[in-house]
C-alpha positions, 0 to 999 in steps of 0.5 A: 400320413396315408398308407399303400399296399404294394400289391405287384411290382415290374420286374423292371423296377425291382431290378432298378432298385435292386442295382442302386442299392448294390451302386450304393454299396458300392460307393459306402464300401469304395469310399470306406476303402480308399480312406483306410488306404490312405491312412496306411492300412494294407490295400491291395488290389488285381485288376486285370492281372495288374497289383495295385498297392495303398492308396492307388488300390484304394483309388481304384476300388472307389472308382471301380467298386460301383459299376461292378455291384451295380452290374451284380445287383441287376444280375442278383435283382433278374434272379431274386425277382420269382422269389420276390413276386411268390412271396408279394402274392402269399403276403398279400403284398406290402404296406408303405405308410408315407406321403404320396403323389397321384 
């Protein structure tokens, strides 16, 4: 296995990453939910001034819980990215041991 410094990253690949991992999230969340519906558990959901109630909720929130992290990530990404750029310089960046290609 080889190692690499990560010494600067695009503001465009850290905001990438950050969305999937909330789109990831997401979908862990949406789907713990929608099962938990379905065996009964109290979901309840508003959606646009509309209750939805058991395993339709639970439906919505695996349809709907994705798209709206993934559109908090990029947001939480464009804000986090100064702090994360400061702390990659006094760090002298950041080493991943792994296999690589050119």
């Amino acid at each position: 296995m080889r190692s690499v410094t990560v010494k600067k990253v695009s503001p465009v690949s850290y905001v990438w990453v950050s969305a999937l991992s909330f789109i990831a999230i997401g979908v862990l969340l949406g789907t713990v939910v929608f099962i938990g519906s379905v065996f009964g558990l109290p979901v309840e959901n508003e959606v646009f001034g509309r209750d939805f109630h058991g395993a339709q909720a639970g439906a919505l929130s695996l349809v709907l819980g994705p798209p709206v992290l993934g559109i908090l990530g990029v947001i939480a990404g464009v804000l986090s990215y100064p702090l994360f750029s400061v702390m990659l310089r006094l760090f002298r960046g950041v080493r991943i041991h792994g296999q690589f290609e050119p």
